[in-house]
C-alpha positions in Angstrom: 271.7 3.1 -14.0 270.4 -0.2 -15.5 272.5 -1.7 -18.3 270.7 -1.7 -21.7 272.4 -5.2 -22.0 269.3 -6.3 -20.0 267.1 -7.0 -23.0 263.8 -9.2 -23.5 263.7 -9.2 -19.8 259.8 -8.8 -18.2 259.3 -5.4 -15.6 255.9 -5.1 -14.2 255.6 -1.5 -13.6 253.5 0.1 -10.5 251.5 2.9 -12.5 250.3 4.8 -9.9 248.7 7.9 -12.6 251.4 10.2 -11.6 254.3 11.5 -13.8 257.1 9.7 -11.6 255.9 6.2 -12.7 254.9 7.5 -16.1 258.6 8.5 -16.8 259.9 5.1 -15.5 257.7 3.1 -17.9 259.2 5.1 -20.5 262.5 4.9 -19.2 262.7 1.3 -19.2 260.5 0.7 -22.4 263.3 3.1 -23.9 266.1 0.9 -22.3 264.6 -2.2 -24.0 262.8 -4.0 -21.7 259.4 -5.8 -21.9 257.3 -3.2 -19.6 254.2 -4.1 -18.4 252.3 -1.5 -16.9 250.0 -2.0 -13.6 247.9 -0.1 -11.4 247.3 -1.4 -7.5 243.6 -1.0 -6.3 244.0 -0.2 -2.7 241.9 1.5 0.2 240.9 5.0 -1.0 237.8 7.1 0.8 237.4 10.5 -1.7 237.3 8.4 -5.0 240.4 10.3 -6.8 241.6 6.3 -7.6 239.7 5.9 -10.0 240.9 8.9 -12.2 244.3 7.7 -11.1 244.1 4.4 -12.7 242.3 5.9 -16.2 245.6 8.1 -16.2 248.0 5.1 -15.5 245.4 2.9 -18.6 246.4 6.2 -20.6 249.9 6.2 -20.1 250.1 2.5 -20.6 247.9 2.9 -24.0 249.9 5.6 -24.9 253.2 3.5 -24.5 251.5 0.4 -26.3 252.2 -1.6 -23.7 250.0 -4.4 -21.7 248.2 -2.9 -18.8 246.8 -4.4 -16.3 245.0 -3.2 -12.7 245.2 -5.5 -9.7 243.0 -5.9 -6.8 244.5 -5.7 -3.8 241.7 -3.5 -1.4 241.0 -6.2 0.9 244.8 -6.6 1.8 245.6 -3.0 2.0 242.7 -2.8 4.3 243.8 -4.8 6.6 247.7 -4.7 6.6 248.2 -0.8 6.0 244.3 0.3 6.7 243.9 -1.3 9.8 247.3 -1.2 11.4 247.2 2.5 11.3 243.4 2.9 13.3 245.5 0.5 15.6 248.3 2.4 16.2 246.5 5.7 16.9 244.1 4.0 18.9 247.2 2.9 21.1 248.2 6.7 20.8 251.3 6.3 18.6 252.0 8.1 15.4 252.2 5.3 12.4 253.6 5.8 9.0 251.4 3.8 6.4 253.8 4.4 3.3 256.2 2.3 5.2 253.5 -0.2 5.6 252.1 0.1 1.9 255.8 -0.5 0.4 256.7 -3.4 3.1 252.8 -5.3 2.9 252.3 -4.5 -0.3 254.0 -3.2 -3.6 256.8 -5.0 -2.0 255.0 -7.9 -0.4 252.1 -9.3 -2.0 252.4 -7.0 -5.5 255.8 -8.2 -5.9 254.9 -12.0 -5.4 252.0 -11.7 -7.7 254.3 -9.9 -10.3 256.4 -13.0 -10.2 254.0 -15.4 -10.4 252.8 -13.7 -13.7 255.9 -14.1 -15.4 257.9 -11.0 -14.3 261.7 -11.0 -14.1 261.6 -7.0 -11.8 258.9 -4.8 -10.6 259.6 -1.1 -10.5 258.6 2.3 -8.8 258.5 5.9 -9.7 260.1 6.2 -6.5 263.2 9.0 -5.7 265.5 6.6 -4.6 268.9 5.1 -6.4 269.3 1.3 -6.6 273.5 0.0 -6.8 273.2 -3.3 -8.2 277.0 -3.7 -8.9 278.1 -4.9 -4.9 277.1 -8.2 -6.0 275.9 -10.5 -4.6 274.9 -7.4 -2.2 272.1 -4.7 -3.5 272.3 -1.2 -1.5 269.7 1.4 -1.7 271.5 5.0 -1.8 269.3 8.2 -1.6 267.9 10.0 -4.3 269.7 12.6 -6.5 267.1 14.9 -6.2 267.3 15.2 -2.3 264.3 17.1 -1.9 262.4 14.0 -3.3 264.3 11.1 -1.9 262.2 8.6 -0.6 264.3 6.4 0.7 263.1 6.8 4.0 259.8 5.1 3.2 262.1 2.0 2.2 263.6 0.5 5.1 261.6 -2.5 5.8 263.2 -4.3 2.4 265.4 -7.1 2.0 267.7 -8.6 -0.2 265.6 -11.1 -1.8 263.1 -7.9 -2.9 265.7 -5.7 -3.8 267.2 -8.2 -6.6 264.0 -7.9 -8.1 263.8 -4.0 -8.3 264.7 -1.4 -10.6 263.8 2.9 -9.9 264.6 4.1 -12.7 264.1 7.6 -11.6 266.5 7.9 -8.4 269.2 9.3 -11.0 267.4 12.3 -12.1 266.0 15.4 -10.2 262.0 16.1 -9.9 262.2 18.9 -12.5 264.6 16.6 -15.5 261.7 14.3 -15.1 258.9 16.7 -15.9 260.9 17.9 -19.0 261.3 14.2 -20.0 257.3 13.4 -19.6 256.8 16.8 -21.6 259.2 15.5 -24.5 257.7 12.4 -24.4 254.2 13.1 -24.8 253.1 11.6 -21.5 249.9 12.4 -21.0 250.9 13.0 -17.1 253.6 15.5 -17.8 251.7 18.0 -16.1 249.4 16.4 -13.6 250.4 17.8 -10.5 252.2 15.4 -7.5 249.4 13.7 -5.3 250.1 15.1 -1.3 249.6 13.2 1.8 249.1 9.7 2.5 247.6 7.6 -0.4 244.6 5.9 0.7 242.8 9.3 2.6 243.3 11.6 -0.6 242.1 14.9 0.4 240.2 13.7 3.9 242.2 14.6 7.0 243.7 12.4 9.1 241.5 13.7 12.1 238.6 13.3 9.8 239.4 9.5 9.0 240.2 8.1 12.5 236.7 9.4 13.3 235.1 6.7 11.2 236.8 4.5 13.5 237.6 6.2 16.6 234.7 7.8 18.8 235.8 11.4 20.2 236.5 11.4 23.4 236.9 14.5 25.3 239.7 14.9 27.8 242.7 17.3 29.7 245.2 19.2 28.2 247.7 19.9 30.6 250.8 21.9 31.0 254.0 20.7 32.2 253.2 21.5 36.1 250.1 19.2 35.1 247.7 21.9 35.5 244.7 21.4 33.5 244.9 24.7 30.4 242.6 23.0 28.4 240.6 20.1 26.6 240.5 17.8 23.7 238.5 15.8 21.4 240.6 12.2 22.1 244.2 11.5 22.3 244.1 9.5 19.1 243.7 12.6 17.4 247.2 14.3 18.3 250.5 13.8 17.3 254.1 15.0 19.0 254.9 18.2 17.9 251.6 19.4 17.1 250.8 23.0 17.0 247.7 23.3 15.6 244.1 21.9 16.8 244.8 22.9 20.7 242.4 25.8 21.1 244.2 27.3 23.7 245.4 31.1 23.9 248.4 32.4 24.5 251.4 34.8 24.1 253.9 31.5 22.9 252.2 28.6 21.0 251.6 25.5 22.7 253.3 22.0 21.2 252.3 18.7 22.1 255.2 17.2 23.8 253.8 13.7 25.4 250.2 11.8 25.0 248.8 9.5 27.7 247.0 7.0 26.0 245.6 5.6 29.0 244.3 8.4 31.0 243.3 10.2 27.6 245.6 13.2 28.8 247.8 15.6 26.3 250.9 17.4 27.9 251.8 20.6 26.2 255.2 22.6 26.3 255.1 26.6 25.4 257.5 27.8 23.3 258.8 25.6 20.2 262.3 25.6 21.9 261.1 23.8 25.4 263.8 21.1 26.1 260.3 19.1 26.8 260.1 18.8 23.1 263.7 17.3 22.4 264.9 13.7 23.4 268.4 12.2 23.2 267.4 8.6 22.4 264.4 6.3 21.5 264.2 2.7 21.1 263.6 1.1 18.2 261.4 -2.7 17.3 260.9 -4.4 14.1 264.4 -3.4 13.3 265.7 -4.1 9.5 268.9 -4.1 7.9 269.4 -3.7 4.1 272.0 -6.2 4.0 270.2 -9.2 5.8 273.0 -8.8 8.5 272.8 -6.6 11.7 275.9 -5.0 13.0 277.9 -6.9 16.4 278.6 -3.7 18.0 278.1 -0.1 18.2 277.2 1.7 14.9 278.2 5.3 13.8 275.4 6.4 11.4 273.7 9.7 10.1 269.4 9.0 10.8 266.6 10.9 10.4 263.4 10.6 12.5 260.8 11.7 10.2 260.6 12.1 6.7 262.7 15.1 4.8 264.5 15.9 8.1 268.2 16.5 7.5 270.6 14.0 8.7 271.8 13.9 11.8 275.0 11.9 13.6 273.9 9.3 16.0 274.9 5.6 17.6 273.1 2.7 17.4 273.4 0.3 19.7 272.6 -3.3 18.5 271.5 -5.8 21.0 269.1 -3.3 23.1 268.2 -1.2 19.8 268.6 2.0 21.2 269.4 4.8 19.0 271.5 7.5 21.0 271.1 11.3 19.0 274.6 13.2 19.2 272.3 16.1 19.1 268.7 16.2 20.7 266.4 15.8 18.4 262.9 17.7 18.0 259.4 16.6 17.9 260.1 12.6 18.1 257.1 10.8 17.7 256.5 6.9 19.1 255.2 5.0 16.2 257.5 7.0 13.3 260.2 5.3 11.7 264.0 6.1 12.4 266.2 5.2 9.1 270.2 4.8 9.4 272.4 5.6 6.7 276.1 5.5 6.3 278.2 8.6 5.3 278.2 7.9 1.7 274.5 8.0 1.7 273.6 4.2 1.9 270.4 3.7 3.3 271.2 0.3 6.2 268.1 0.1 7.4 265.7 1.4 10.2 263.0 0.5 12.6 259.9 1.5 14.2 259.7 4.2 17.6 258.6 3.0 20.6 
């Protein structure tokens, strides 16, 4: 928890017209700081941003505080936008709110923030902040764990993390509710947005199709006989159940994707040791701390997002990740996120 001590001291909020960021306006407005509330215009297809940002403008009116909404579509088309047709065009499995934070509410809405006079910037996100291991800052998960969105944070360094505050990682999703109700927070009750930001309620599958052509092509079993087709590779995901249009007694789960040869192999049976690996490989590796580790790491990790944490050894200078336990359903193109036994987040990386 921030000290109230911290007076006078500028925080550019990110409003994103939700109740999470609502309640830390409030909460650091309460605490005695100079909030200033501000709403990100990104990529969005269905049009639901605009009636986000009038509920941030509301929030921020209701507060009496400055509000102001900044323009940064053309960025988030091309770093977050962009990057993710790539990356299913290449037949991996991205995560754009890893992107989003690391390019932009992090990257470029963070510089900005600065350059207009702010001292932090903060997040309605579920995630707790320890400012006291100075001069290190640590990101720990959530208190709500059912919320924590650490994982979506691994990509951030020391030199952003000074400037953050969340106030919210201390309390659990239904304390924050009651707060906005208490409040009068004219978001206490709108419900919590689902999916990735910038496709709203337009499917994925929907959305690569205004950039990726369909392309029809074999499913195959694990003897490689043909039981099937598909619409593009693109389209799929490891793991995946649904979509196949194939019959059977078991269901079918996509266990690997040829990218090349635009061919999807399919184990039956959710328990198929086809559909576990012991070890991935990780690039564009980041450590909290600034500082990789010299030698073999014990860790708890997770391979996708709300997936309980498992024991596992990372391996430094080839970046492999080796699971205790075989782990289900691990998709290239994910992000894998260490944390110590305590529940600091280290860091993470991407899947190859």
């Amino acid at each position: 928890m921030v000290k109230k001590s911290y007076k006078k001291i500028t925080v550019f909020v990110m409003m994103s017209g939700g109740v999470d960021s609502s309640v830390a306006a409030f909460l650091l407005q309460k605490q005695g700081y100079k909030v200033i509330g501000c709403f990100i215009k990104g990529y969005n297809l269905d049009g639901c941003q605009e009636k986000d940002a009038e509920d941030a403008r509301r929030v921020a009116e209701y507060l009496n505080i400055p509000f102001y909404a900044i323009d940064l579509e053309n960025e988030y088309k091309k770093l977050v936008v962009d990057y993710t047709v790539r990356s299913y065009r290449k037949g991996i499995t991205p995560n754009p709110d890893v992107m989003c934070n690391k390019e932009i509410k992090f990257g470029l809405f963070l510089k900005k923030a600065i350059e207009l006079g702010a001292d932090y910037v903060a997040t309605g996100h579920y995630v707790r902040l320890n400012r006291s291991a100075s001069p290190l800052f640590s990101l720990f998960a959530a208190k709500d764990k059912n919320k924590d969105q650490s994982y979506f944070l691994w990509t951030l360094n020391q030199n952003q993390l000074k400037r953050c505050l969340f106030p919210i990682g201390d309390y659990e999703k239904p304390m924050v509710r009651k707060i906005a109700k208490k409040a009068g927070l004219p978001t206490a009750e709108k419900k919590d947005s689902q999916g990735i930001c910038f496709l709203g309620k337009i499917s994925m599958e929907d959305f690569l199709k205004k950039f990726i052509s369909p392309k029809k092509g074999k499913i195959v079993n694990l003897e490689g006989e043909k039981i099937g087709e598909h619409q593009g590779v693109y389209f799929y995901t490891i793991g995946q159940r649904h979509g196949l249009g194939i019959a059977a007694k078991k269901p079918f789960y996509v266990a690997e994707k040829d990218a090349v040869n635009n061919i999807i192999k399919v184990a039956e049976g959710r328990d198929d040791q086809n559909l576990f690996k012991k070890e991935v490989y990780l690039k564009m590796v980041n450590w909290l701390s600034d500082e990789a580790p010299k030698k073999k790491l014990e860790v708890l990790a997770r391979v996708r997002y709300r997936q309980p944490l498992f024991e596992a050894n990372f391996y430094p200078g080839i970046s492999r990740l080796e699971f205790k336990n075989p782990q289900k359903f691990v998709a290239p193109g994910q992000s894998a996120v260490l944390y110590n036994k305590k529940g600091e987040m280290l860091g993470g990386g991407i899947i190859v």
